[in-house]
C-alpha positions in Angstrom: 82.6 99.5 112.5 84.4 101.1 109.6 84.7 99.4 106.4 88.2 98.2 105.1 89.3 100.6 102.0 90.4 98.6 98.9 94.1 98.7 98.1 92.7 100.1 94.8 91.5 102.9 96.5 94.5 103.5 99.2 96.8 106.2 98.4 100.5 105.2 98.3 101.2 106.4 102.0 98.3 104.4 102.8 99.4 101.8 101.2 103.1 101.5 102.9 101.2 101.6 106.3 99.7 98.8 105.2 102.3 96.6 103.9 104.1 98.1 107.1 101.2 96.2 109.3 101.1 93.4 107.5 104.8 92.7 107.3 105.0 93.2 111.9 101.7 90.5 112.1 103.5 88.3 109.5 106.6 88.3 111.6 104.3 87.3 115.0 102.6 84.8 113.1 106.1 83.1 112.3 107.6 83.6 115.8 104.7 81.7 116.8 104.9 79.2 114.5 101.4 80.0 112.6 102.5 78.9 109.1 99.4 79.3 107.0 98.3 82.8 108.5 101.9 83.5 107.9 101.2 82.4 103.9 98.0 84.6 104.1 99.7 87.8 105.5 102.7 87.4 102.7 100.1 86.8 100.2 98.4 90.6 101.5 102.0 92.4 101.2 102.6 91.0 97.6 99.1 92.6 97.1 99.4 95.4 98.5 102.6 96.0 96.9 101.4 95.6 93.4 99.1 98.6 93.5 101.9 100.5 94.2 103.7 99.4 90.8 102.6 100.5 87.5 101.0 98.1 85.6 102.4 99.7 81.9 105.9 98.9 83.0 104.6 94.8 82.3 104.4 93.9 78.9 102.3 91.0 77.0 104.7 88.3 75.9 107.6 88.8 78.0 109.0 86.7 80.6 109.9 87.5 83.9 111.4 85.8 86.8 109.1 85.1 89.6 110.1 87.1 92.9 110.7 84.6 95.8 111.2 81.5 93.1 114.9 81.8 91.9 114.6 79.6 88.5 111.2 79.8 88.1 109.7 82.0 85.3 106.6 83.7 84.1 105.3 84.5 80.4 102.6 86.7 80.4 99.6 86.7 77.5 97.9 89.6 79.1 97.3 92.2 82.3 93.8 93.1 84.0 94.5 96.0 86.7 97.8 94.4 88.9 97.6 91.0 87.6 99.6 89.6 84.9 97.5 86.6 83.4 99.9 83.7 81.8 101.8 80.7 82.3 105.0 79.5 84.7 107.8 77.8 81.9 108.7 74.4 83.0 104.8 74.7 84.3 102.1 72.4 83.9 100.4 74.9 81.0 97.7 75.6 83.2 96.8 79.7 82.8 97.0 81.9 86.1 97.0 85.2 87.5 100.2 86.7 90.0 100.4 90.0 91.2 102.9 91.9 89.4 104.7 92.8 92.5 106.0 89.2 91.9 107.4 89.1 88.5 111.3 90.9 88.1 
């Protein structure tokens, strides 16, 4: 049994295959109705995808509109590897982490 590489450690061709998978099982898990491994396998392509994005281009104290959430915004207070760490405005203030394949 071969162990799963890390998408830290995927180069970016590997990594397109990948999202590439993920996005044809996604689309079987909808056409059959599977909801929450649907969730799951979206969740993987927004990960995926943010190792492919450069983490510099995110900046401390700016906001940014949340991909998939029209209306919905982002602040960040600080980035560790792909995640920016802040809050959602209009939120309840509670701190979190999103990939930063989903900020724009």
């Amino acid at each position: 049994m071969r162990q799963e590489k890390r998408y830290s450690e995927m180069t970016e061709q590997e990594l397109w295959q990948e999202i590439a998978a993920l996005q044809e099982k996604a689309r079987k898990a909808e056409q059959m109705g599977i909801i929450n491994e649907f969730a799951v396998l979206e969740r993987k392509v927004q990960m995926a995808r943010a190792y492919l994005l450069d983490p510099s281009q995110f900046k401390a104290g700016k906001i940014y509109e949340i991909d998939g959430a029209p209306g919905e915004y982002f602040k960040i207070d600080y980035l560790n590897g792909v995640f920016a760490w802040g809050y959602r405005l209009k939120g309840d203030g509670k701190e979190e982490a999103l990939p930063i394949s989903l900020l724009k």
